[in-house]
DSSP file (Angstrom, degrees, kcal/mol; ACC not computed):
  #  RESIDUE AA STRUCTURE BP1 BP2  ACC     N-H-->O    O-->H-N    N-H-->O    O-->H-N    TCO  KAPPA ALPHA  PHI   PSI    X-CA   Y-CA   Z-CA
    1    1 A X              0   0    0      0, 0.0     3,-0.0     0, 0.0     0, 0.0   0.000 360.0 360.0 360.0 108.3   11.5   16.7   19.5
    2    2 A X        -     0   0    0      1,-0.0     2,-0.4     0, 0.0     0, 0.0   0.339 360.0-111.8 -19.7 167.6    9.9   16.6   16.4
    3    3 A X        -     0   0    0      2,-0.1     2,-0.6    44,-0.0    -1,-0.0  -0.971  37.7-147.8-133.3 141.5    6.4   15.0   14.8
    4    4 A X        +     0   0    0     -2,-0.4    43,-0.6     2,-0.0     2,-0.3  -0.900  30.2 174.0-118.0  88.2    8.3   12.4   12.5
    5    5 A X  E     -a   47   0A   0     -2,-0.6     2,-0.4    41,-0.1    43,-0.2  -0.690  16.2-150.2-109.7 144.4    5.5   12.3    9.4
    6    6 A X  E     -a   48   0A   0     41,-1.1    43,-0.9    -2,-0.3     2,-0.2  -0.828   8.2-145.1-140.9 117.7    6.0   10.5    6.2
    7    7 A X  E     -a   49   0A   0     -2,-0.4     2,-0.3    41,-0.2    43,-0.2  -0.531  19.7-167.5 -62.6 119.8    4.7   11.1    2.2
    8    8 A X        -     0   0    0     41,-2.7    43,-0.2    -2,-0.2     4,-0.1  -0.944  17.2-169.2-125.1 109.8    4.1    8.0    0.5
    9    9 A X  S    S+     0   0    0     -2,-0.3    48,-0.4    41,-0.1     2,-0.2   0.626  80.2  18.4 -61.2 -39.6    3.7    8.0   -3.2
   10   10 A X  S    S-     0   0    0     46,-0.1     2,-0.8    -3,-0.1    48,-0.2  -0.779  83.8-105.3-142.0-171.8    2.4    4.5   -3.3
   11   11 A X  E     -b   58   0B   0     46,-1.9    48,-2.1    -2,-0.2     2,-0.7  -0.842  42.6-173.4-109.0 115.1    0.8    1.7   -0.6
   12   12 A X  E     +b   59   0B   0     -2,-0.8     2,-0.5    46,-0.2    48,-0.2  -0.903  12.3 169.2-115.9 138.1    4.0   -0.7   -0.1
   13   13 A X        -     0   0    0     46,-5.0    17,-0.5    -2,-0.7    16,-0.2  -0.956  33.4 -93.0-157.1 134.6    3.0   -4.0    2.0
   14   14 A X  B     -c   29   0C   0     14,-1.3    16,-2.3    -2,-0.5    48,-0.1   0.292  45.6 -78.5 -36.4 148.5    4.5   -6.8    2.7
   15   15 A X    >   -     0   0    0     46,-0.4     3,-1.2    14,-0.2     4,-0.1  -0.450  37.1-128.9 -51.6 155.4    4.4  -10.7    0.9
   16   16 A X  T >> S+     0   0    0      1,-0.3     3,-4.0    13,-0.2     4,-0.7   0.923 107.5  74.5 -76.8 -48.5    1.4  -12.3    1.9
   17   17 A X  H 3> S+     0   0    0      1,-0.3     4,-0.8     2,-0.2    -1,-0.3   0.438  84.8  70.6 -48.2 -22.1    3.8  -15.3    2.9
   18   18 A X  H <4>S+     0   0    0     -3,-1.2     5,-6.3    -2,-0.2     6,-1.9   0.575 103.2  36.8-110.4  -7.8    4.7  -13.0    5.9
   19   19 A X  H <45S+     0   0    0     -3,-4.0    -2,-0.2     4,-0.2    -1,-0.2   0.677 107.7  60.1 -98.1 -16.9    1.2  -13.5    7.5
   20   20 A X  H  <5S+     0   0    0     -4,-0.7    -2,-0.2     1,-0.2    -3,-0.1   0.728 110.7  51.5 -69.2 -22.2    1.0  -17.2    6.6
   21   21 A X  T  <5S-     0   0    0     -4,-0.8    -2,-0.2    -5,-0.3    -3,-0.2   0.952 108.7-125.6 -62.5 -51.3    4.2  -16.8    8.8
   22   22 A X  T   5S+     0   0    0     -4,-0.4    -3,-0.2     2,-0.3     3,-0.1   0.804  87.0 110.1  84.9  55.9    2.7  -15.0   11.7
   23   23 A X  S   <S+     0   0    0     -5,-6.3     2,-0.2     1,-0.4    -4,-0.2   0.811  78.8  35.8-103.0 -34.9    5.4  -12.4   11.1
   24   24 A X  S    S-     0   0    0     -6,-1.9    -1,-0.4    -8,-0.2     2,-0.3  -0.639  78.0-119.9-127.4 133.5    2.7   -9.7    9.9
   25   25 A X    >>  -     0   0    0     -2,-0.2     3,-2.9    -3,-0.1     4,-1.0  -0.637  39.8-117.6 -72.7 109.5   -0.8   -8.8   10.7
   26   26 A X  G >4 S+     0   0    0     -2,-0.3     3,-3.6     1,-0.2     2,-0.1   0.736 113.5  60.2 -29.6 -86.4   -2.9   -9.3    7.3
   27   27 A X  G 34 S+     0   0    0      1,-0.3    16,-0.3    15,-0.1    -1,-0.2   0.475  99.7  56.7   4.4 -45.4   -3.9   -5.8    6.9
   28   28 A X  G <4 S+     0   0    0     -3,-2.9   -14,-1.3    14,-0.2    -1,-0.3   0.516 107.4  56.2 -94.7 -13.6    0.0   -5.0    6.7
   29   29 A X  B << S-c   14   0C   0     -3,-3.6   -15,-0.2    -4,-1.0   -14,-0.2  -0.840  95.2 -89.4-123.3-177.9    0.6   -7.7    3.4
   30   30 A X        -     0   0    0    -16,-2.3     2,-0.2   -17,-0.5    -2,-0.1  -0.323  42.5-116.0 -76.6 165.9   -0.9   -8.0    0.2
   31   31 A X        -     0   0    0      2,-0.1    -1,-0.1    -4,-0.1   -15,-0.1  -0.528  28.0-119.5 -94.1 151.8   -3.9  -10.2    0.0
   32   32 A X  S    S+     0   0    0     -2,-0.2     2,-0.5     1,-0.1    -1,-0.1   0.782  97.2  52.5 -75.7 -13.6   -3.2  -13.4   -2.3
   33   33 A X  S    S-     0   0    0      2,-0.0     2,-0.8     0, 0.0    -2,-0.1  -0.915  71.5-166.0-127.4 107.9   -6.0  -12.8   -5.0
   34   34 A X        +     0   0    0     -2,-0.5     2,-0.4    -4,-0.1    65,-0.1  -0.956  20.3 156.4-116.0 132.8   -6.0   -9.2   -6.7
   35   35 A X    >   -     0   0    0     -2,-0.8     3,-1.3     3,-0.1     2,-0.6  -0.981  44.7 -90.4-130.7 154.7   -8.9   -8.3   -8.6
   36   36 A X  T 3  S+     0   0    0     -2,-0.4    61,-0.2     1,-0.2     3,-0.1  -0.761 103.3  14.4 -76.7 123.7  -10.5   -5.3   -9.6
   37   37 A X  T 3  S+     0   0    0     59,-1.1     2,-0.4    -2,-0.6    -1,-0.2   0.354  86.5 127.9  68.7  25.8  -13.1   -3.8   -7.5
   38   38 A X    <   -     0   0    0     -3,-1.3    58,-2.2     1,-0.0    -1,-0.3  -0.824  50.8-141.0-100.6 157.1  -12.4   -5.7   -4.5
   39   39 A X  E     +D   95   0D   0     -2,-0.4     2,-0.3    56,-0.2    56,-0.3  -0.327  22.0 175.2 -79.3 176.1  -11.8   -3.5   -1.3
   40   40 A X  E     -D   94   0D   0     54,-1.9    54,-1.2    -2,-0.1     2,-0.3  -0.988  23.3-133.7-157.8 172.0   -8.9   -4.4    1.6
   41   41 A X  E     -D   93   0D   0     -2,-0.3     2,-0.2    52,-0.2    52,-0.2  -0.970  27.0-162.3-140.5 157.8   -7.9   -2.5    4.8
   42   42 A X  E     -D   92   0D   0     50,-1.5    50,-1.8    -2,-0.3     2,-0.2  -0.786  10.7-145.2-142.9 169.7   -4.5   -2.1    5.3
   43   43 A X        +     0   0    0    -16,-0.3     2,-0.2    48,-0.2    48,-0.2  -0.908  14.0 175.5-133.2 139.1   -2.0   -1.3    8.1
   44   44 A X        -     0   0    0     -2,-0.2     2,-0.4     2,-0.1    46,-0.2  -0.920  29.3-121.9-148.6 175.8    1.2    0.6    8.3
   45   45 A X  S    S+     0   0    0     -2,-0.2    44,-0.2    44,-0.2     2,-0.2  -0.898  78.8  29.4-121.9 116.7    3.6    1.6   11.3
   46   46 A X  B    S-e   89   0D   0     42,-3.3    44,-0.7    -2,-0.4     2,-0.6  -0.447  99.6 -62.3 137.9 157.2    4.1    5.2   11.5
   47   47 A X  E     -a    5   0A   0    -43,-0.6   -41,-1.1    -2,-0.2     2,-0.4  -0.976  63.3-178.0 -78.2 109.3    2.1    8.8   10.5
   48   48 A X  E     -a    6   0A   0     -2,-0.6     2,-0.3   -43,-0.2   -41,-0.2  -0.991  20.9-154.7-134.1 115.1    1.9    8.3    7.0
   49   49 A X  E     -a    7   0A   0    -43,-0.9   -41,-2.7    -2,-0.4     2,-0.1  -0.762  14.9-164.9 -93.4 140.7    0.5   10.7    4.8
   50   50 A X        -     0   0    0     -2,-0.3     2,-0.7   -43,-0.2   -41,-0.1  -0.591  28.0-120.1-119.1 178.7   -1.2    9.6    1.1
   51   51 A X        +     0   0    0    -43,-0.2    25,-0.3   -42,-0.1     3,-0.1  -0.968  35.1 174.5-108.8 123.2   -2.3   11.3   -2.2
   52   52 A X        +     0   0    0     -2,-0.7    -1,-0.1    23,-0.1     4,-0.1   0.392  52.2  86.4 -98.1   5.5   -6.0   10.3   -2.3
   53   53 A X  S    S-     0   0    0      2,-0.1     2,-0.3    22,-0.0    -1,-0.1   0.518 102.3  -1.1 -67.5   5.2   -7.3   12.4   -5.5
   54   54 A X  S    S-     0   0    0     -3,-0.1    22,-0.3    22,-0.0    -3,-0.1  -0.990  98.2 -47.0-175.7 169.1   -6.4    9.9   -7.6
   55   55 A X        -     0   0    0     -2,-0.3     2,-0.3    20,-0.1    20,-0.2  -0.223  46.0-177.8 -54.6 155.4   -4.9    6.2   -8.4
   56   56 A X  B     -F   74   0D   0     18,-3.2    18,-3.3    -4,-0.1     2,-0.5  -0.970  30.8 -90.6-148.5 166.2   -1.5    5.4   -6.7
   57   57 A X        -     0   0    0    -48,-0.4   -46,-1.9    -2,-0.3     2,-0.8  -0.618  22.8-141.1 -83.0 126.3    0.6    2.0   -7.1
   58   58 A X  E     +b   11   0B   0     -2,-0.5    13,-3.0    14,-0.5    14,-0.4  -0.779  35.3 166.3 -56.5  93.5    0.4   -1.4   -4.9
   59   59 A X  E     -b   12   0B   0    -48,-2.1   -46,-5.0    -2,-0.8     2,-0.6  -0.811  35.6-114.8-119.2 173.6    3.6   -2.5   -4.6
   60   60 A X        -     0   0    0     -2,-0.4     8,-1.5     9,-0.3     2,-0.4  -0.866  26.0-142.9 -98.5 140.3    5.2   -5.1   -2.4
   61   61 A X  B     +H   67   0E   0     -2,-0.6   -46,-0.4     6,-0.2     6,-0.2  -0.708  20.7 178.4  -4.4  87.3    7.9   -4.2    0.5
   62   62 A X        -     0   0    0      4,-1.7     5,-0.1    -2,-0.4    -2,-0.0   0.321  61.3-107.2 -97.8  31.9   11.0   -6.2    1.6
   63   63 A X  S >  S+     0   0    0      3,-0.1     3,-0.7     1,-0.0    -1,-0.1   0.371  95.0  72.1  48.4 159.5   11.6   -3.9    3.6
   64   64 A X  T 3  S-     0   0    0      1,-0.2     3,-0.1    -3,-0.0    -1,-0.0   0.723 124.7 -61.0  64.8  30.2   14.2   -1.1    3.8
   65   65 A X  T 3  S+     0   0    0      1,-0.2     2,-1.7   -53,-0.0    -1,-0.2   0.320  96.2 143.2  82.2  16.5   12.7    0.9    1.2
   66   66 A X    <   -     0   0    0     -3,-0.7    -4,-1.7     0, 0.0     2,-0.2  -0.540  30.7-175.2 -69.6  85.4   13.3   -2.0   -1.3
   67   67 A X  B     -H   61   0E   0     -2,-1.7    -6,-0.2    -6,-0.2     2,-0.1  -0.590  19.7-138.7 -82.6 134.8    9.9   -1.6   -3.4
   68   68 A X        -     0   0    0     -8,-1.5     2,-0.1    -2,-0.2     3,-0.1  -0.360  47.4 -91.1 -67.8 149.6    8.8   -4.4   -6.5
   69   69 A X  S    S-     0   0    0      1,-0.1    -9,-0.3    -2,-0.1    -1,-0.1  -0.418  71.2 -45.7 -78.3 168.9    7.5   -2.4   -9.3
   70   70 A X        +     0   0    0     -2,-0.1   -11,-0.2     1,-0.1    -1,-0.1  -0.036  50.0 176.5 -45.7 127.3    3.5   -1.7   -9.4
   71   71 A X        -     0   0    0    -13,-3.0    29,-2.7    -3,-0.1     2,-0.3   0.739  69.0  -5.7 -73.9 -34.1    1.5   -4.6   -8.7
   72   72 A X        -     0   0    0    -14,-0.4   -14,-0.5    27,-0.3     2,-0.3  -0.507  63.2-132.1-128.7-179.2   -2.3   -3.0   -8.8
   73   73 A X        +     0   0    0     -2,-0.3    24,-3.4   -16,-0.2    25,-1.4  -0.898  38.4 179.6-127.6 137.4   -3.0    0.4   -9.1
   74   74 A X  E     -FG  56  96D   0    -18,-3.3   -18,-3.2    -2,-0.3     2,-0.3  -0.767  29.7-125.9-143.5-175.1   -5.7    1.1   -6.2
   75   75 A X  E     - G   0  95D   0     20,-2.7    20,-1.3    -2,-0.2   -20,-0.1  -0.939  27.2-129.7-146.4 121.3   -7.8    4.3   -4.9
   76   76 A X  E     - G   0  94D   0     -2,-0.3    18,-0.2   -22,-0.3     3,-0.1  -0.268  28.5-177.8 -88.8 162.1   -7.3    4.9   -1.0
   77   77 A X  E     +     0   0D   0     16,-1.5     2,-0.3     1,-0.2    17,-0.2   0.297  67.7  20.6-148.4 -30.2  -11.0    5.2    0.0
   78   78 A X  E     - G   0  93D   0     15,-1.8    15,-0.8     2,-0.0     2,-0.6  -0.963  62.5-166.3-158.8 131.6  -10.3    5.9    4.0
   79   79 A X  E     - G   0  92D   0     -2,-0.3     2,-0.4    13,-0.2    13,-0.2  -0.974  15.8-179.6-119.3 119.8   -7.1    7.1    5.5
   80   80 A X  E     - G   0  91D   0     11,-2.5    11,-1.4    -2,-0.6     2,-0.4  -0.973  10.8-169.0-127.6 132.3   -6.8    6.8    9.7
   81   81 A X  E     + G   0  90D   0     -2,-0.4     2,-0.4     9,-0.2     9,-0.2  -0.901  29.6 116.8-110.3 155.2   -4.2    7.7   11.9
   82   82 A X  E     - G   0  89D   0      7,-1.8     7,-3.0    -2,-0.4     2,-0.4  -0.981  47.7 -50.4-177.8-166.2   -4.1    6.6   15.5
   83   83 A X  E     + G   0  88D   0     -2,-0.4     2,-0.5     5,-0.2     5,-0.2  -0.787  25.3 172.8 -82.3 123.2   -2.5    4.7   18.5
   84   84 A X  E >  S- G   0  87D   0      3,-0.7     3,-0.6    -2,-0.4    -2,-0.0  -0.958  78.2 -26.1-116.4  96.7   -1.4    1.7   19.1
   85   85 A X  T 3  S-     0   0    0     -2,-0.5    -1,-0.2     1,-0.2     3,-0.1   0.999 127.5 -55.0  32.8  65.1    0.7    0.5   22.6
   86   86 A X  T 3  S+     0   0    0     -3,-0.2     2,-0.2     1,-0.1    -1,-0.2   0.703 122.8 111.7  30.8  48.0    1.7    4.4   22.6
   87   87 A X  E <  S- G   0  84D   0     -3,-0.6    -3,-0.7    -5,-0.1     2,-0.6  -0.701  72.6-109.4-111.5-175.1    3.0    4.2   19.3
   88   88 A X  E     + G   0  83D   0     -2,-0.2   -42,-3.3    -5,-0.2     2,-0.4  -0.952  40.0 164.1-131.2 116.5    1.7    5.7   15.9
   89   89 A X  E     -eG  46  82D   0     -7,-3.0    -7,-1.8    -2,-0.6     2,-0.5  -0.989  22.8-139.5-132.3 134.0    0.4    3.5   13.6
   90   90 A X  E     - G   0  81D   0    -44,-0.7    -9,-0.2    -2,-0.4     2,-0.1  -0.896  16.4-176.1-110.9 138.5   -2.2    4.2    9.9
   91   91 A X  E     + G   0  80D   0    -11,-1.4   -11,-2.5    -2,-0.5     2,-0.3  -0.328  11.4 146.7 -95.8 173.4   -4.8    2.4    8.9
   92   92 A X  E     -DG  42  79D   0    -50,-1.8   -50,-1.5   -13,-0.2     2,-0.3  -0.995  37.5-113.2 174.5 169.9   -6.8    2.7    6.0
   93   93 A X  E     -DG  41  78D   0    -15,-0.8   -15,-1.8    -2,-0.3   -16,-1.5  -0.990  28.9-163.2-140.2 145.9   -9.1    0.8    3.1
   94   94 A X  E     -DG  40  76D   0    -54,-1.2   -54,-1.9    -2,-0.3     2,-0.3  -0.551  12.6-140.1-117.5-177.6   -8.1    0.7   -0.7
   95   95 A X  E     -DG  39  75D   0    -20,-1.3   -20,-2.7   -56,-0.3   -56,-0.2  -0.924  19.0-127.3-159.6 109.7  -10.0   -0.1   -3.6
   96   96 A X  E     + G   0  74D   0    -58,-2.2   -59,-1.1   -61,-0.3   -22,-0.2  -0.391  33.3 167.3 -73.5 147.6   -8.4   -2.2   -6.4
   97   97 A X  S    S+     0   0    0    -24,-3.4     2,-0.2     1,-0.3   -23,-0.2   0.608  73.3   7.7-113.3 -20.1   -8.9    0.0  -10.2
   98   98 A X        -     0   0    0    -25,-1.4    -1,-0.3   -63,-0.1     2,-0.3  -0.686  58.2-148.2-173.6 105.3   -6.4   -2.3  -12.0
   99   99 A X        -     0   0    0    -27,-0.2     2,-0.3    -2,-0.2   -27,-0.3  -0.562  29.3-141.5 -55.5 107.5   -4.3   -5.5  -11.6
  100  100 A X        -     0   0    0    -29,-2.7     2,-0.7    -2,-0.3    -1,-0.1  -0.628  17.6-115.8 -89.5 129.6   -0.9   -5.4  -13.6
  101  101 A X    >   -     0   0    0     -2,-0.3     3,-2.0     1,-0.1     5,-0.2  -0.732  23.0-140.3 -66.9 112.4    0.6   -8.4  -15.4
  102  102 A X  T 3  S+     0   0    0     -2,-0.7    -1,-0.1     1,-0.3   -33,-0.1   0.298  95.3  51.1 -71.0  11.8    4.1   -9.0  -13.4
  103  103 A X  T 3  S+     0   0    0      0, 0.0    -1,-0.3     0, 0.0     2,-0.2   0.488  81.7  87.9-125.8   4.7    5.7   -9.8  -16.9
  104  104 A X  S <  S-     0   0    0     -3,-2.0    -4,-0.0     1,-0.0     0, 0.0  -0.506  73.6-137.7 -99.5 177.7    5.0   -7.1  -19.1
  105  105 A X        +     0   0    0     -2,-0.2    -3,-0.1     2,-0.0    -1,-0.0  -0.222  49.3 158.4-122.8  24.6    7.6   -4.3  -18.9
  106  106 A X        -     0   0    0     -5,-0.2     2,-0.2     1,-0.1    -6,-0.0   0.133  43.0-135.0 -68.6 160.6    4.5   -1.7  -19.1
  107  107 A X        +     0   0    0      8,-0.1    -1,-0.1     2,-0.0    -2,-0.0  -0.894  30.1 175.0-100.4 114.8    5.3    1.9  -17.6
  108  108 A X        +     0   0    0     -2,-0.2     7,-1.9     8,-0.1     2,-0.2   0.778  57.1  33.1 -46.2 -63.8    1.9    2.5  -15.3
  109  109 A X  E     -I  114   0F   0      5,-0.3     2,-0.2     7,-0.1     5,-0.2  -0.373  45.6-168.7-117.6 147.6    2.8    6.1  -13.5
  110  110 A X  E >  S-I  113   0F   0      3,-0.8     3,-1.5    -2,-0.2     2,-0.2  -0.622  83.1 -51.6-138.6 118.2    4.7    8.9  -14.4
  111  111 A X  T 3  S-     0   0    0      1,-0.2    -2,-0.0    -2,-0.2     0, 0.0  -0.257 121.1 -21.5  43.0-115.2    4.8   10.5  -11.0
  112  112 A X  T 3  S+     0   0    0     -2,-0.2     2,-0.6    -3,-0.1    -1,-0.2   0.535 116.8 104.4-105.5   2.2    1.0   10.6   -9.6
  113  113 A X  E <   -I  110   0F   0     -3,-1.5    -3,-0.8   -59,-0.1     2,-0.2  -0.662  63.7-149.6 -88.3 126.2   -0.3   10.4  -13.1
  114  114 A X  E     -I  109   0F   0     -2,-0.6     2,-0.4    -5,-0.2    -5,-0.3  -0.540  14.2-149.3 -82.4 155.8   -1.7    7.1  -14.1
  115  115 A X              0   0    0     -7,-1.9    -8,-0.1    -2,-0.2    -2,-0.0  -0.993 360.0 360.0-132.9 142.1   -1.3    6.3  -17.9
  116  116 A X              0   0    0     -2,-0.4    -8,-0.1     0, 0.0    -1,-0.1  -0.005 360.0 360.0 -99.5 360.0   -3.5    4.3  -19.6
């Protein structure tokens, strides 16, 4: 048996629609209002490791590793791992730096470098 760990390049989280649902735990979708400089805590299922040195992308989740392109760009501010009903869940709080227009064709990233 193994320790089952996972690298994540960017925060991927669910439609907010999926907490108006009661499918999803707020934490775990995006919040409906992105601004810059607001904080959030977020949730994920799993030991999930992040880059915190730097910006990384918001994007949204349909699951099955089907990622939207960047919505925000945010700055992980607090990374927690722990247990949940003997499973492994992380938690965390981000810090939006910059809101993306969902119509421009922009490139954001290249890799972990943000461009400006």
């Amino acid at each position: 048996m193994g320790i089952q760990v996972e690298f994540n390049p960017d925060l991927a989280l669910r439609n907010f629609s999926e907490c108006k649902n009661s499918n999803r735990k707020k934490e775990e979708c995006i919040p409906e209002n992105l601004k810059a400089g607001q904080i959030f805590e977020f949730l994920k299922k799993g030991l999930r490791n992040y880059w915190l040195l730097g910006e990384i992308p918001l994007v949204e989740t349909a699951g099955n590793q089907q990622l939207s392109r960047p919505l925000a760009s945010i700055v992980l501010l607090e990374v927690t791992h722990f247990l949940l009903d003997k499973e492994p869940y992380t938690k965390g709080r981000y810090k939006i730096t910059e809101v993306f227009n969902p119509k421009d064709n922009k490139i954001h990233f290249d890799g972990f470098n943000r461009l400006k």
